[in-house]
MMTF fields as JSON, N, C-alpha, C and O atoms, coordinates in Angstrom:
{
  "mmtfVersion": "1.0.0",
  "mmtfProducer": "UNKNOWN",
  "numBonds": 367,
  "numAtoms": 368,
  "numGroups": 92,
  "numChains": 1,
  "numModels": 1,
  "chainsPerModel": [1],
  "groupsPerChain": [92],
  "chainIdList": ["A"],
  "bondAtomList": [4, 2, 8, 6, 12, 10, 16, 14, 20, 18, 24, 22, 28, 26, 32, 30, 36, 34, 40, 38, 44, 42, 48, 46, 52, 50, 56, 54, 60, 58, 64, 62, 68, 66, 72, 70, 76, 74, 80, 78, 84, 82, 88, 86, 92, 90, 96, 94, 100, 98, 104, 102, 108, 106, 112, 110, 116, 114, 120, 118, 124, 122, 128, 126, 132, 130, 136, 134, 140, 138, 144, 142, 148, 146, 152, 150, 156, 154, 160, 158, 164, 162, 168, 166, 172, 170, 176, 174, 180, 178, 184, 182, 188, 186, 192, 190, 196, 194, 200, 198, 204, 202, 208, 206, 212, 210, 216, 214, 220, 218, 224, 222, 228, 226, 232, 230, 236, 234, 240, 238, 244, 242, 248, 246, 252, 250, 256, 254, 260, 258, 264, 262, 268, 266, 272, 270, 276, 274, 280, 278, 284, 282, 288, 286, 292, 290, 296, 294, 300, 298, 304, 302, 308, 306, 312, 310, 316, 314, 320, 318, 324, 322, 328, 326, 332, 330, 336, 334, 340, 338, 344, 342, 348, 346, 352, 350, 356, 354, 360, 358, 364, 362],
  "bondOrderList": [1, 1, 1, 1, 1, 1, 1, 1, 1, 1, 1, 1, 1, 1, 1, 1, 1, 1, 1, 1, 1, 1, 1, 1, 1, 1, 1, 1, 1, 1, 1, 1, 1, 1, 1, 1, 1, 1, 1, 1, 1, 1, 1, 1, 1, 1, 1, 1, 1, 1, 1, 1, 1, 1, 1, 1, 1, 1, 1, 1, 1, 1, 1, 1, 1, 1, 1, 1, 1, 1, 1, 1, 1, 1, 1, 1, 1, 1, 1, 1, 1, 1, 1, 1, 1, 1, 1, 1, 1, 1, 1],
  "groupList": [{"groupName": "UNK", "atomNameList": ["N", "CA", "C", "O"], "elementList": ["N", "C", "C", "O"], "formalChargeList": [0, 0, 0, 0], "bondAtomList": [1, 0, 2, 1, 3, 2], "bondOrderList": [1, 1, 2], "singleLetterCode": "X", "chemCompType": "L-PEPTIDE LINKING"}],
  "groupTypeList": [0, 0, 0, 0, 0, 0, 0, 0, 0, 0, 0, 0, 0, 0, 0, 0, 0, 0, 0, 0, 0, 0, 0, 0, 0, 0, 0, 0, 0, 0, 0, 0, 0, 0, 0, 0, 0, 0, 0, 0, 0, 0, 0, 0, 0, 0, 0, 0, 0, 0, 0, 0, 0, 0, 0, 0, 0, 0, 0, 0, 0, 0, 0, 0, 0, 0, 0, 0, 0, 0, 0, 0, 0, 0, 0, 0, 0, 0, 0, 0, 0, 0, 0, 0, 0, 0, 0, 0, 0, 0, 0, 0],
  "groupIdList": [1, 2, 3, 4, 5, 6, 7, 8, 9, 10, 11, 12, 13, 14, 15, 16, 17, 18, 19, 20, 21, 22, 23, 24, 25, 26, 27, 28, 29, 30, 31, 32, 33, 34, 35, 36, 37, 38, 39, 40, 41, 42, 43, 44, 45, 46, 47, 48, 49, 50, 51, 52, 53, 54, 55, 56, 57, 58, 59, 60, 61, 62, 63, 64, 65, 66, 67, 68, 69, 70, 71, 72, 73, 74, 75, 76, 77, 78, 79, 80, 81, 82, 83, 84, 85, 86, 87, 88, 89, 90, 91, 92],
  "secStructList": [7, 7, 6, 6, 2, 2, 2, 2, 2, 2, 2, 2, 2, 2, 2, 2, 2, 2, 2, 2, 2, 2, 2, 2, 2, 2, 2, 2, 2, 2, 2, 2, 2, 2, 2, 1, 1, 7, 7, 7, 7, 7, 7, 7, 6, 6, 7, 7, 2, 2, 2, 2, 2, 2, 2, 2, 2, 2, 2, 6, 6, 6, 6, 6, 6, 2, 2, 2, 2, 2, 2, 2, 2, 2, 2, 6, 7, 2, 2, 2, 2, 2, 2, 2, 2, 2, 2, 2, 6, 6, 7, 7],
  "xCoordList": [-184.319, -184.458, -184.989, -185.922, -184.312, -184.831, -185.896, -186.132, -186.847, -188.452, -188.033, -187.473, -188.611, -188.708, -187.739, -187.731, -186.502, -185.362, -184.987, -184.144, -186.648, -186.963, -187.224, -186.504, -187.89, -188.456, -186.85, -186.311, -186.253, -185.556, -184.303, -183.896, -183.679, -183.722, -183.836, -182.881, -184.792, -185.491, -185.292, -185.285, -185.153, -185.707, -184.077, -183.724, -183.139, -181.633, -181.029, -180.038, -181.803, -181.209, -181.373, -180.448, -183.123, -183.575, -183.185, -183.38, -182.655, -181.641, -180.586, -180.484, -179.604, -178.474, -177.268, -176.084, -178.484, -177.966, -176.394, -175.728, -175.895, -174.722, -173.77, -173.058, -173.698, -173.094, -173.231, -172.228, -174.026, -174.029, -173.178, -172.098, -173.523, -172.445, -171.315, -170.418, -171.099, -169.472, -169.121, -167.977, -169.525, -168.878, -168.794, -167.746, -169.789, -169.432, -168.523, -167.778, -168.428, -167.09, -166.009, -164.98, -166.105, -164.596, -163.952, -162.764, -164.772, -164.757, -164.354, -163.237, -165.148, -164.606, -163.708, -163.252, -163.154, -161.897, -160.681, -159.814, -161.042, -159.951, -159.579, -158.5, -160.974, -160.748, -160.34, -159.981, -160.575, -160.129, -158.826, -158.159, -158.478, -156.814, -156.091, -154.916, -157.088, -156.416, -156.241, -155.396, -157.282, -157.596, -157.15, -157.218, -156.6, -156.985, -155.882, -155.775, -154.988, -154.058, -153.082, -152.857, -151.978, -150.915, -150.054, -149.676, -149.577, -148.737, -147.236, -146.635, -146.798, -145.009, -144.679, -145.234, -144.111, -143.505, -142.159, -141.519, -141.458, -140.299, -139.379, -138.757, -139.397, -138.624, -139.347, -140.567, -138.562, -139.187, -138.546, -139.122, -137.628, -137.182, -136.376, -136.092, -136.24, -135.541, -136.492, -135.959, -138.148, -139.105, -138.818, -138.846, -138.583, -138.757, -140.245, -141.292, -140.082, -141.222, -142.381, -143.345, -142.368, -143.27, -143.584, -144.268, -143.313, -143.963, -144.872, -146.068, -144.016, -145.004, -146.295, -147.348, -146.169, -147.819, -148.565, -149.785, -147.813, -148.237, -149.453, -150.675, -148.686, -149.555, -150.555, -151.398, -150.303, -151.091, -152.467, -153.647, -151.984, -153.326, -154.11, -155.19, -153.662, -153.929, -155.282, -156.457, -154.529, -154.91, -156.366, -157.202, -156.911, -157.704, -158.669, -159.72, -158.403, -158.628, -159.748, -160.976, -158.806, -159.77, -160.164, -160.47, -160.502, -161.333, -162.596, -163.556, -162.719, -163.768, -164.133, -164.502, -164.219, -164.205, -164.847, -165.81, -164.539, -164.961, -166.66, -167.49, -166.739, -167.786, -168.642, -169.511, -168.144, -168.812, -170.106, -171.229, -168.875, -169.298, -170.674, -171.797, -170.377, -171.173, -173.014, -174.133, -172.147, -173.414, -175.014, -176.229, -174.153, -174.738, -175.252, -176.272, -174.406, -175.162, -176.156, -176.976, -176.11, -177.38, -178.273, -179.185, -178.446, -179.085, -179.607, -180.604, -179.24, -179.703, -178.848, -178.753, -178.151, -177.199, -176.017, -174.924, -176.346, -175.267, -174.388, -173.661, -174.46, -173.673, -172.862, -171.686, -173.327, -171.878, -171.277, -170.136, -171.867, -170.913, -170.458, -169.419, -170.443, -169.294, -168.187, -167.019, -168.703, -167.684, -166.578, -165.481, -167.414, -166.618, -165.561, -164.423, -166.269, -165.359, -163.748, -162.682, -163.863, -163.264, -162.084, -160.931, -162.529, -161.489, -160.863, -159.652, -161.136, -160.966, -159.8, -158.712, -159.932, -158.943, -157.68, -156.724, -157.829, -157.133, -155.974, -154.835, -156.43, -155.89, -154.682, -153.94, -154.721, -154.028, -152.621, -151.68],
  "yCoordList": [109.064, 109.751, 111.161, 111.34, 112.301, 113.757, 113.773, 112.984, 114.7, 115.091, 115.733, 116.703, 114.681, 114.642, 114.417, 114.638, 113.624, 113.217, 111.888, 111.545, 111.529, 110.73, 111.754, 111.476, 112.461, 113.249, 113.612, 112.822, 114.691, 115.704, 114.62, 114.887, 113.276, 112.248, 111.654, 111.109, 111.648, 111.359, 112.536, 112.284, 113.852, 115.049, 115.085, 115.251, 114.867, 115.518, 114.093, 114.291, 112.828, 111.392, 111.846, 111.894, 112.461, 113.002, 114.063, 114.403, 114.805, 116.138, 116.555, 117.489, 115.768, 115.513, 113.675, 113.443, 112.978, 111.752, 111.424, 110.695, 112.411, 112.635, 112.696, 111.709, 113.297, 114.016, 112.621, 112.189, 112.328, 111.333, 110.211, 109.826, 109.775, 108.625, 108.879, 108.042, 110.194, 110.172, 110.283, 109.827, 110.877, 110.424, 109.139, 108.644, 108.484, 106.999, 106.412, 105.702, 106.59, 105.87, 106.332, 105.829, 107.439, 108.245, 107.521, 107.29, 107.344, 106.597, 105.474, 105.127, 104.64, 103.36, 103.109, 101.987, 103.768, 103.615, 103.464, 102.624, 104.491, 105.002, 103.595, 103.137, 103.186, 102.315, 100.676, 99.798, 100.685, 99.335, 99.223, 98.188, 100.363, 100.312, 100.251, 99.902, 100.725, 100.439, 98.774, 98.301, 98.291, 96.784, 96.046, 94.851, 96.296, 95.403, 94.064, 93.161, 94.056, 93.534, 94.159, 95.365, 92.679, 93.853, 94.431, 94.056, 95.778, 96.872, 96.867, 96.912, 96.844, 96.72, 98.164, 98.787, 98.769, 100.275, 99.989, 99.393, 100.4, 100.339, 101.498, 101.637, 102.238, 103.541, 104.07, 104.052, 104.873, 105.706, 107.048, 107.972, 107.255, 108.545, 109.454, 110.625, 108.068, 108.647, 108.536, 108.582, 108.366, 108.409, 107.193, 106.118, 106.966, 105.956, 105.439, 106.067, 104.253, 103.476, 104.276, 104.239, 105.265, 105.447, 106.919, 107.544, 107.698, 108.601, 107.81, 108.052, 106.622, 106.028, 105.551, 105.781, 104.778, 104.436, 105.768, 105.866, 106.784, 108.489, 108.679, 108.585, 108.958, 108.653, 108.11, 108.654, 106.653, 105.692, 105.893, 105.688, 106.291, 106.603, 108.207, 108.42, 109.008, 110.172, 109.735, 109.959, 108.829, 108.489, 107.74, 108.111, 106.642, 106.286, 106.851, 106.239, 107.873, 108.784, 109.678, 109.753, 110.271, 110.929, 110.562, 111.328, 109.203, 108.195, 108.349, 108.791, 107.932, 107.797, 109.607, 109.36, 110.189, 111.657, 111.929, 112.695, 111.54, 111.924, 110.987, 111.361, 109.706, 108.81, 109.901, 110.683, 109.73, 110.688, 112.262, 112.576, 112.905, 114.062, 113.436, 113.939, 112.565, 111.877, 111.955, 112.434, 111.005, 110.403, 111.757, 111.689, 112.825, 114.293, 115.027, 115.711, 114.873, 115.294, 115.142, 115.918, 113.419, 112.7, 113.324, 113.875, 113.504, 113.498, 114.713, 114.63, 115.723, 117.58, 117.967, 119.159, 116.988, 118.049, 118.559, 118.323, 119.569, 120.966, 121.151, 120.239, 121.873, 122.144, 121.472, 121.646, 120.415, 119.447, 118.892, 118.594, 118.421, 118.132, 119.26, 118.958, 120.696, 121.688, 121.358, 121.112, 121.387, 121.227, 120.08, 120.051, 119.124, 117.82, 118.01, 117.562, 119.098, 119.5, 120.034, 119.601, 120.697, 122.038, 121.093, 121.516, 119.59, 118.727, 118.058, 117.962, 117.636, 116.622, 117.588, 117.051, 118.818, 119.656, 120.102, 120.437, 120.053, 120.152, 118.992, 119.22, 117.868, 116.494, 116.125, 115.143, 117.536, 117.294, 118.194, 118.106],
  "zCoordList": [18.291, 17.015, 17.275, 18.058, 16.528, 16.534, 16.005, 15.09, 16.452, 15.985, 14.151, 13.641, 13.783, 12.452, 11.351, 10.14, 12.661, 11.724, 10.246, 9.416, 10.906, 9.462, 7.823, 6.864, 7.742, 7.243, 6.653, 5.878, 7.032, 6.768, 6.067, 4.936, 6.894, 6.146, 5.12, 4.565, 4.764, 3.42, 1.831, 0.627, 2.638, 1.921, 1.377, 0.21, 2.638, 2.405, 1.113, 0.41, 1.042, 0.078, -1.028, -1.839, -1.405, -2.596, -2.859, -4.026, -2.178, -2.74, -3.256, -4.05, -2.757, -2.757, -3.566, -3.812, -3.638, -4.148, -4.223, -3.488, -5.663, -6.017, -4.943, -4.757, -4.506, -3.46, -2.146, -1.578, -1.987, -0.422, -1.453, -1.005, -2.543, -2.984, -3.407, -3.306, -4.021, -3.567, -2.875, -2.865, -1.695, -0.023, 0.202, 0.617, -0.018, 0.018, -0.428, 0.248, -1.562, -2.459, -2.349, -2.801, -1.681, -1.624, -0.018, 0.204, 0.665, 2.193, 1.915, 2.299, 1.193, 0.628, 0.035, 0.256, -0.758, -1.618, -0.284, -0.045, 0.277, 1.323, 2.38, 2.754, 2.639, 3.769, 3.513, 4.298, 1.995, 1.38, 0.817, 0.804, 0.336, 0.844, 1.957, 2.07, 3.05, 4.196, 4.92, 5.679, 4.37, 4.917, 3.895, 4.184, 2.522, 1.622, 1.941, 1.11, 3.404, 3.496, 3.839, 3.741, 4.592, 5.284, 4.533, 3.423, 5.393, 4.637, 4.433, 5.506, 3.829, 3.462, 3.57, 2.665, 4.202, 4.397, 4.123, 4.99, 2.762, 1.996, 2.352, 3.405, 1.386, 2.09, 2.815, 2.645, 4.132, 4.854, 4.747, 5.322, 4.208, 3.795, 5.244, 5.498, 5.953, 7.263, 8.608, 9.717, 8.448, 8.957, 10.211, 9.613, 11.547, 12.39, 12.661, 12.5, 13.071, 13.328, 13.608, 12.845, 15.02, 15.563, 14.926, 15.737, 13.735, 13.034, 12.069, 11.904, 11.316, 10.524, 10.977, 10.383, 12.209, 12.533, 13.161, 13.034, 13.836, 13.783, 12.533, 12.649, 11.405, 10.476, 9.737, 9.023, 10.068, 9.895, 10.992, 10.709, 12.124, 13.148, 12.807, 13.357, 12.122, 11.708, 10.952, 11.241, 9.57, 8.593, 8.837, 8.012, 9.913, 9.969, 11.129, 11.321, 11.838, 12.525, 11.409, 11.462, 10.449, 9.465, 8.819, 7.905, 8.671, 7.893, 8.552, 7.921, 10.118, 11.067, 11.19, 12.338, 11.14, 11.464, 9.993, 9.978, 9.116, 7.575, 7.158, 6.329, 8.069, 7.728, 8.758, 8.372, 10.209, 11.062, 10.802, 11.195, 9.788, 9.284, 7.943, 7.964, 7.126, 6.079, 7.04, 6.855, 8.217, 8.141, 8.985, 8.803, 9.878, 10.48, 9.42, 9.507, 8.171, 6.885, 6.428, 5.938, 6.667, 5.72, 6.775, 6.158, 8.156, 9.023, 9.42, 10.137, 9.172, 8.609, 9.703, 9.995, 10.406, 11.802, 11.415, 11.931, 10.095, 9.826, 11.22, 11.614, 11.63, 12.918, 13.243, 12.921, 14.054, 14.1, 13.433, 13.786, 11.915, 10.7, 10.535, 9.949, 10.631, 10.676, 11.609, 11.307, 12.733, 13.7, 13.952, 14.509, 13.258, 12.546, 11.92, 12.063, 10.819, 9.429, 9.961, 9.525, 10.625, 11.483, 12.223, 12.31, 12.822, 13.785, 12.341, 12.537, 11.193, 10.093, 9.477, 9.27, 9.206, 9.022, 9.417, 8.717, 10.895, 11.814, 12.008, 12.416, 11.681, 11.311, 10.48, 10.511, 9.505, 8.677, 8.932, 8.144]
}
């Protein structure tokens, strides 16, 4: 644990509330569609197999990269949740 990463912790929950739970729920939404069961891929619009799971690995790629960035937030490490930000973008 960082020198005084309890603290700043604490300061960034009570500051921000709003904001840390819609990250949450916005993470969650995302990832329970992803699990909620298996996927039927109907049309592909011309798309072969291996772009679709392309995507599909993109997709939960910036799932983990997006909780990643959440949680450097809660944690006051600005910086690398920038630099997070910066790869999550890039993603797309």
């Amino acid at each position: 644990m960082l020198p005084a990463e309890l603290e700043v912790t604490q300061e960034i929950a009570a500051k921000w509330p709003g904001e840390i739970n819609n990250m949450t729920g916005l993470h969650d939404a995302v990832v329970s569609m992803m699990t909620a069961g298996s996927w039927t891929i109907g049309k592909t619009r011309g798309l072969d197999r291996k772009v679709i799971l392309t995507i599909l690995g993109l997709l939960t790629k910036a799932c983990k990269t997006f909780r990643s960035i959440q949680i450097l937030c809660e944690r006051g490490l600005i910086e690398d949740a920038d630099a997070l930000t910066r790869v999550l973008l890039e993603a797309q």
